[in-house]
C-alpha positions as CSV (number, residue, x, y, z in Angstrom):
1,X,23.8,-12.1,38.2
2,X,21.7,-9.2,36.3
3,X,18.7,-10.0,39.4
4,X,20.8,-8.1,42.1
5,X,21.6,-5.4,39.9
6,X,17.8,-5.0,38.5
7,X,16.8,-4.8,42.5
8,X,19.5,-2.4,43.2
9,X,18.2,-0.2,40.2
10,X,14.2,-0.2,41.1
11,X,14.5,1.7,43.9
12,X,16.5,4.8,42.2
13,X,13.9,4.8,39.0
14,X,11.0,5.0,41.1
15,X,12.8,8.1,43.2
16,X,13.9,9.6,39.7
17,X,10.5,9.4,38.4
18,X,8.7,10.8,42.0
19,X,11.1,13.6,41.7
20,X,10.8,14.4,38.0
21,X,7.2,15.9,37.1
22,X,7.4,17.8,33.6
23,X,5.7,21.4,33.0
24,X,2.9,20.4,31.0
25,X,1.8,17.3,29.5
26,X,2.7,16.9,25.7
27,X,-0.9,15.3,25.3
28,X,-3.4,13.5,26.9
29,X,-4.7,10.2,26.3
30,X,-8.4,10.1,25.8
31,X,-8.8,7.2,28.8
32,X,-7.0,9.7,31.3
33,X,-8.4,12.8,30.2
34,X,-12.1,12.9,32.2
35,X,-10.4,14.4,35.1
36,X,-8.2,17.1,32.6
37,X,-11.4,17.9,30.7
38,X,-13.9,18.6,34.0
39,X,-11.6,21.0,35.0
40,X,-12.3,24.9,34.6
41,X,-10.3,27.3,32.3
42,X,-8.9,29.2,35.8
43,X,-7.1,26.5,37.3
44,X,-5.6,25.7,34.1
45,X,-1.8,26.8,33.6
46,X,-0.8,28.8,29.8
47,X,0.4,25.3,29.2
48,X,-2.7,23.5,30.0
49,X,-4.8,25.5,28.1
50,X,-2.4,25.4,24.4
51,X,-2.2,21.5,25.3
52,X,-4.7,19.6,23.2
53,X,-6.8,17.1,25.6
54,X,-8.8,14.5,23.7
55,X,-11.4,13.6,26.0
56,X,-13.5,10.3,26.2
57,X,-16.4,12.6,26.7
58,X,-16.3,14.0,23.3
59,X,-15.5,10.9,21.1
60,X,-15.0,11.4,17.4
61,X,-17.5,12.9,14.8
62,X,-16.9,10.3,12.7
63,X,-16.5,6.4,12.4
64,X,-15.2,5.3,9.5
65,X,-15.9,1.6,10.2
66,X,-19.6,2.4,10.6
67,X,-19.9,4.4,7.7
68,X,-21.7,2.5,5.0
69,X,-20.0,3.6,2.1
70,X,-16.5,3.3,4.1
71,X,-17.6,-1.0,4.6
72,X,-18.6,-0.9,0.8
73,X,-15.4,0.5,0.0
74,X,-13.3,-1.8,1.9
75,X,-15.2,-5.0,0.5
76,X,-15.0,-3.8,-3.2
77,X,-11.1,-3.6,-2.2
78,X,-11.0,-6.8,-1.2
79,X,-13.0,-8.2,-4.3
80,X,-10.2,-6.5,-6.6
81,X,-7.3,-7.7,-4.6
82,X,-8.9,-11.2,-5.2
83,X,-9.3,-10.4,-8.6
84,X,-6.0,-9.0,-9.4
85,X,-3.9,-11.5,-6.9
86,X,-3.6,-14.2,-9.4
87,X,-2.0,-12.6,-12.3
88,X,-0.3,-9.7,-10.1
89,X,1.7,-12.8,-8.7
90,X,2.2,-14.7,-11.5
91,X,3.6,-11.5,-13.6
92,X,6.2,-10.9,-10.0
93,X,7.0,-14.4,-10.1
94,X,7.9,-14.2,-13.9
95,X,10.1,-11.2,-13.6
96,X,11.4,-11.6,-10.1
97,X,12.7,-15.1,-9.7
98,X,14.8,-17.5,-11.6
99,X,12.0,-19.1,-13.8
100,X,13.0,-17.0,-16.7
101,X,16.3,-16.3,-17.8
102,X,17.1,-13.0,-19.7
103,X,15.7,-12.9,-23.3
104,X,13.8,-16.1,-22.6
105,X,10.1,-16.6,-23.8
106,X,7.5,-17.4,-22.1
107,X,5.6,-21.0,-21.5
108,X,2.3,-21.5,-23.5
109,X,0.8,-21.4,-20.3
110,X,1.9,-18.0,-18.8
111,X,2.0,-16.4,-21.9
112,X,-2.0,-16.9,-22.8
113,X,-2.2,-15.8,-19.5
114,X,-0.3,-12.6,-19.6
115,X,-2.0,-11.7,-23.0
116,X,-5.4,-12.5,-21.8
117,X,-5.2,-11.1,-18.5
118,X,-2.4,-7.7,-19.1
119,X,-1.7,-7.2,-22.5
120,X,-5.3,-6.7,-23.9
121,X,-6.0,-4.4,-21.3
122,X,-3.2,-2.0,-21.9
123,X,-4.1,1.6,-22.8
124,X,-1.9,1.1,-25.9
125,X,-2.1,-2.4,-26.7
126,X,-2.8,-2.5,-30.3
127,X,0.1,-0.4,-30.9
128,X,2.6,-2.6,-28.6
129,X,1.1,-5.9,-30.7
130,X,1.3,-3.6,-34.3
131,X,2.0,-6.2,-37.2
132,X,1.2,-9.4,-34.5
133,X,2.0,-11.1,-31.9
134,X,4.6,-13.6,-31.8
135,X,5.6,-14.2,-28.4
136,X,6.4,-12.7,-24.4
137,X,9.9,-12.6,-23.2
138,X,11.4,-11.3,-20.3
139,X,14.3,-8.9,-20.5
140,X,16.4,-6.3,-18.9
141,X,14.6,-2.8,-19.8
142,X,17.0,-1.0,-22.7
143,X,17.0,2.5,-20.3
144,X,16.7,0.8,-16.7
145,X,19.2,-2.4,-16.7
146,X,18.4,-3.0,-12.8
147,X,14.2,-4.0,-13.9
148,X,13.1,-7.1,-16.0
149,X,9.9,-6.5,-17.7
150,X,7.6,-8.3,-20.5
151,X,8.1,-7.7,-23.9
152,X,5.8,-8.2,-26.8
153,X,7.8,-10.0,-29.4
154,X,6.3,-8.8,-33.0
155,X,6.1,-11.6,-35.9
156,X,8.2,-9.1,-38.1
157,X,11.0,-9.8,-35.6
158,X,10.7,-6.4,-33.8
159,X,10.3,-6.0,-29.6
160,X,8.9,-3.6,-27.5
161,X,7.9,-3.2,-23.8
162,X,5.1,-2.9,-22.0
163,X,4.0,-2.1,-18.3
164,X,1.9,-4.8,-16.6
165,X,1.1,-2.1,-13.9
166,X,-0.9,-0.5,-16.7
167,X,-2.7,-3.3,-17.4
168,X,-3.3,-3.7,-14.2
169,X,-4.7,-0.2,-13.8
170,X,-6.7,-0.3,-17.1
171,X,-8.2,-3.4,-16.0
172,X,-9.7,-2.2,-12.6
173,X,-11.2,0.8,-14.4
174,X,-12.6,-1.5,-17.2
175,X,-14.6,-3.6,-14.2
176,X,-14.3,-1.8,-11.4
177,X,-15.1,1.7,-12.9
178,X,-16.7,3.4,-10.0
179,X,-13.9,2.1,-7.1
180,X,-11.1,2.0,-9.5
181,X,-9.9,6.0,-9.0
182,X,-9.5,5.3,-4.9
183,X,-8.0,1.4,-5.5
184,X,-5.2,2.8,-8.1
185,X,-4.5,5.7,-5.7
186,X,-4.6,3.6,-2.9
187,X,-2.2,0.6,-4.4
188,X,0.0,1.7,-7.5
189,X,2.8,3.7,-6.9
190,X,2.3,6.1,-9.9
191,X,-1.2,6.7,-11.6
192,X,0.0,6.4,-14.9
């Protein structure tokens, strides 16, 4: 049924476009510019000439795939993602599924690895453990109600919060020092 039509509707699209030619091009693609670039300035319209024309002729100045320091870059990226990819989805599969209930503590097992892999590398950690550590729990944040985060549980009973993102952050300048700058700009919403 929608074959007759489609035949029927060809014909008037090719006439429409024959007839239809606009002013000036709104660019130039660099694989059909050769013959827009040999061209001289005086058979060029106003249009022509304010038009930018990217020409295979003149490729780009720069490569960034065959810089050297642009492939050390991208492999030190990768090395930190690696790095980072085990705990970074273990901390969003703590607060982001239905593992852990509200107020609930952590496992043995993912709470050695939160404190050994995020809590002893935040900027402020000795002041989020103050009198000791008891335990991790998960919670609604006091301010924000919508976000879970972890929360150092003191031994003298009291509770406070603390960013894994930081961690995260704090650790990549630790070992990473001289790609950390570019990797947290790169990945982290805030620089924090």
């Amino acid at each position: 049924m929608s074959a007759p039509l489609l035949h029927r509707a060809v014909p008037l699209l090719r006439l429409c476009l024959r007839h239809h030619r606009p002013a000036a091009p709104l660019f130039t693609l660099p694989f059909f510019s050769s013959k827009e670039s040999s061209r001289s300035d005086e058979t060029l319209s106003h249009a022509d000439k304010n038009a930018t024309v990217l020409s295979s002729k003149d490729p780009a100045n720069y490569s960034r795939w065959d810089d050297p320091d642009f492939q050390n870059w991208k492999k030190r990226e990768e090395d930190i993602l690696r790095d980072i990819e085990p705990i970074t989805s273990l901390t969003k599969e703590i607060l982001h599924s239905d593992r852990y209930m509200d107020g609930e503590r952590l496992t043995a097992e993912d709470e050695k690895a939160v404190v050994e892999k995020l809590l002893v590398y935040h900027p402020h950690s000795e002041d989020k453990i103050g009198c000791g550590l008891d335990c991790i729990m998960v919670d609604r944040h006091p301010q924000f109600q919508n976000s879970r985060c972890l929360f150092v549980v003191r031994t003298d009973g009291g509770w406070i919060d603390f960013s894994y993102q930081k961690c995260l952050r704090a650790y990549v300048r630790v070992k990473y020092p001289s790609h950390a700058d570019r990797f947290i700009r790169e990945h982290f919403k805030r620089s924090s």
